[in-house]
C-alpha positions in Angstrom: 35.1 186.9 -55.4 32.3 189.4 -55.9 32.1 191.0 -52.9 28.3 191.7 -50.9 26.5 194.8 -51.6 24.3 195.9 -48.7 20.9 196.7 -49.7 19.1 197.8 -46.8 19.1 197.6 -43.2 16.4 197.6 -40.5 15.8 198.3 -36.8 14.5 195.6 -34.6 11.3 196.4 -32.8 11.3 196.6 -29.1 14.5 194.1 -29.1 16.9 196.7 -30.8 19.4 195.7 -33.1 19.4 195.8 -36.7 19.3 194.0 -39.8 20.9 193.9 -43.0 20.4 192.5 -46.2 23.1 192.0 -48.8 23.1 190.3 -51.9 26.3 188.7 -54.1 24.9 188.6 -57.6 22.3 186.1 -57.3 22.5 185.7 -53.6 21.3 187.5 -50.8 21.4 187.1 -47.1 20.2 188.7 -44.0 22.1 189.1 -40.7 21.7 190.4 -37.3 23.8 193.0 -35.7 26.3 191.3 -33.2 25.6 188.0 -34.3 28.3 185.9 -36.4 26.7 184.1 -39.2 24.0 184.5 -40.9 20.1 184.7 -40.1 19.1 183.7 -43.7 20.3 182.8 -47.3 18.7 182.4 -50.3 20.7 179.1 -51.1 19.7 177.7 -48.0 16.3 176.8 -47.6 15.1 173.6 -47.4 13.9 173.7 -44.2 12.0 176.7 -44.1 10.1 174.6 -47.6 9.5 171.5 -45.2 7.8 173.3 -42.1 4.8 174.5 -44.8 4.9 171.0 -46.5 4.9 169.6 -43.5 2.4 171.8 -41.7 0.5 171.6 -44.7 0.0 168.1 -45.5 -3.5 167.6 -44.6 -4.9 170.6 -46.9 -3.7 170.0 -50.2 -7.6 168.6 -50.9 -9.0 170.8 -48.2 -11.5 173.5 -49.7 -11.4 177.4 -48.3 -8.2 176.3 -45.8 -6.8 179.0 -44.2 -3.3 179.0 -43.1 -1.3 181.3 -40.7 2.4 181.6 -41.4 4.5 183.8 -38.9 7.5 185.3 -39.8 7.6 186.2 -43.2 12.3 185.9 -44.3 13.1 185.8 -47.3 9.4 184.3 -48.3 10.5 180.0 -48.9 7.7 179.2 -46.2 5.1 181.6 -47.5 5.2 180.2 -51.0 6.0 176.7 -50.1 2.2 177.0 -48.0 0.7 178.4 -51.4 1.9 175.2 -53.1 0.6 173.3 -50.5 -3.1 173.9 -50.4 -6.2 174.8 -53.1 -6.9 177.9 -55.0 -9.6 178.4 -52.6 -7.6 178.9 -49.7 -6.9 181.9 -47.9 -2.9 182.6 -46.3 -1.8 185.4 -44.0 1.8 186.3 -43.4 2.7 188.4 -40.1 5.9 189.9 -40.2 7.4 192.1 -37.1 9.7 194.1 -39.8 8.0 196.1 -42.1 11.2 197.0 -44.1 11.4 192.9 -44.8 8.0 192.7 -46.3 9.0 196.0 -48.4 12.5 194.0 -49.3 10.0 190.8 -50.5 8.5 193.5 -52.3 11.6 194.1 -54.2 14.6 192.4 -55.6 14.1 189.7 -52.8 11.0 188.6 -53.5 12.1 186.6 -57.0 14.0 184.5 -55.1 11.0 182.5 -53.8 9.2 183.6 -56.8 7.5 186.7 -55.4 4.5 184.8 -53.2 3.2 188.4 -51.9 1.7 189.3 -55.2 -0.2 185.5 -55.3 -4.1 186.4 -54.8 -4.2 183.9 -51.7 -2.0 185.8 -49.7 -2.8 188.2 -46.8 -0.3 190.7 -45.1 0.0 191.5 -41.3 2.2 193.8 -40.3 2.7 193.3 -37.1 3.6 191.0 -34.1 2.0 187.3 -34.8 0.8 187.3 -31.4 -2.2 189.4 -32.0 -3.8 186.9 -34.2 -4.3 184.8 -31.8 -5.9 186.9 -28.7 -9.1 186.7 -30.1 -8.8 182.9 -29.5 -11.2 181.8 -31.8 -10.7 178.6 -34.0 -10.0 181.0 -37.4 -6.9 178.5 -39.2 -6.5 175.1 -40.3 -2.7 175.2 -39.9 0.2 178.0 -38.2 3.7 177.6 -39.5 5.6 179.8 -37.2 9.4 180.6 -38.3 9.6 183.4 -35.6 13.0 184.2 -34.8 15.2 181.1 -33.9 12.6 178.8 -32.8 11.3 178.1 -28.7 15.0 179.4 -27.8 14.4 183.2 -28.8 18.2 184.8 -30.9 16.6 188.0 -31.3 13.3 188.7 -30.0 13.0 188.3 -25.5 9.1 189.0 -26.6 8.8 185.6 -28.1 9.0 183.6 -25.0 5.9 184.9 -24.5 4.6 183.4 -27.9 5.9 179.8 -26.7 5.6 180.0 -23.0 2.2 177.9 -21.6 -0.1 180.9 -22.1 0.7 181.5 -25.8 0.8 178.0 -26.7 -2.8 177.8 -24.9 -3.5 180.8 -27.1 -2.1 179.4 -30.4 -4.8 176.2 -29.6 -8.0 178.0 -29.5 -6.7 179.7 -32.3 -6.6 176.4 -34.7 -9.8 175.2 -36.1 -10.5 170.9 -34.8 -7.4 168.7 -36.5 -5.5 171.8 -37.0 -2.2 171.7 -37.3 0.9 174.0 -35.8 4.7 173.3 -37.2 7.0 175.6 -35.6 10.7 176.0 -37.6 13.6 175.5 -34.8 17.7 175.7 -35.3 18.0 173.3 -32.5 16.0 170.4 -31.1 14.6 171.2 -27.6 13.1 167.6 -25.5 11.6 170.6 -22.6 9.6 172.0 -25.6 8.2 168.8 -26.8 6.6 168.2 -23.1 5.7 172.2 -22.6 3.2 171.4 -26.4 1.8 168.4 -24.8 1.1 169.7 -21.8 -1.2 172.4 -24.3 -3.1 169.3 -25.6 -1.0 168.8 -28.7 -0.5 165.2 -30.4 3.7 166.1 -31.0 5.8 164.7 -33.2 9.2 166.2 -34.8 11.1 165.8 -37.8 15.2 166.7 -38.7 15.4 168.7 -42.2 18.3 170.1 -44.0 18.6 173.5 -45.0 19.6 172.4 -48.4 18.3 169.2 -49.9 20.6 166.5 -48.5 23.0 168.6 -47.2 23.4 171.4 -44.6 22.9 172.4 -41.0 20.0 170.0 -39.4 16.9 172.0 -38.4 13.7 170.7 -35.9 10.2 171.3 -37.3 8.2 170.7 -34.3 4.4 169.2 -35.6 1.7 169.6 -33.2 -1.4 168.6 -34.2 -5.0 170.1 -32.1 -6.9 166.6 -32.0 
């Protein structure tokens, strides 16, 4: 078996730990420092595709959308949300890591068929968070694949994004019938009732990571009425 060449690695801000991404000739994958399996692989990611088509649904006509993904992996949600709404439309990536968006930058970023050179898309480097303390209505939908969902794996900071306050935050920050799909590993029932209580409509749907097969993923859809 061809064995895994490591092609980079990359501390974790504030949280420590590191990353590393390998890649097996046309496969690559990124893992976390003291963490068995793996964070990410290319072959595996049909779910990450579903929370923008999901999240997405209701712009695919819409004229000047603007879209908000978080978290920018190996860049299957990023280019899935460029599929998924008009030329006219207007998509910002925030990514913690800046050594990820330089690895989408480079042999990585054919694998989703390099979205960070499409015109539409905007890069923030930084935490997601800050986009939304202006709390102004500024996108039509946020597709957040932070970390491993409302049950942080390796950021403490993002129970702050999906505690009361930053969902009140994330809100304000979606323009009337907006729509916020957030990627999870595992379903959480205490999460459902902590977006309603923010004003959300909620519903959720189970996706594969690989079309019809593979671990079974949340995408939690909370719509601003």
């Amino acid at each position: 078996m061809t064995p895994w060449t490591v092609l980079g690695t990359a501390e974790i801000p504030h949280a420590g730990g590191e990353l590393k991404l390998s890649q097996r000739g046309d496969e690559f994958s990124i893992r976390l420092s003291g963490v068995r399996g793996e964070l990410m692989n290319s072959r595996a990611h049909g779910s990450e595709e579903a929370l923008a088509e999901l999240g997405c649904a209701h712009l695919k006509t819409q004229p000047n959308a603007r879209v908000l993904v978080g978290g920018l992996g190996m860049g299957f949600t990023l280019a899935a949300a460029l599929r998924s709404v008009p030329e006219s439309a207007t998509v910002t990536v925030a990514e913690l890591i800046s050594a990820v968006v330089d690895w989408n930058k480079g042999p990585l970023g054919e694998c989703a068929g390099r979205p960070l050179q499409d015109p539409r898309t905007q890069v923030q480097v930084g935490d997601v968070v800050e986009l939304f303390r202006p709390k102004k209505p500024s996108f039509d939908a946020i597709l957040l694949d932070v970390d491993n969902g409302p049950e942080g794996l390796t950021q403490t900071d993002n129970h702050q994004l999906y505690s009361a306050a930053g969902l009140a935050a994330i809100y304000q920050s979606l323009r009337p019938a907006g729509m916020l799909a957030i990627w999870s590993a595992f379903p959480d029932p205490s999460f459902i009732q902590r977006l309603k209580k923010a004003r959300f409509n909620v519903s959720t749907q189970m996706v594969r990571a690989r079309a019809g097969k593979g671990s079974r993923h949340t995408i939690f859809l909370a719509k601003k009425p």
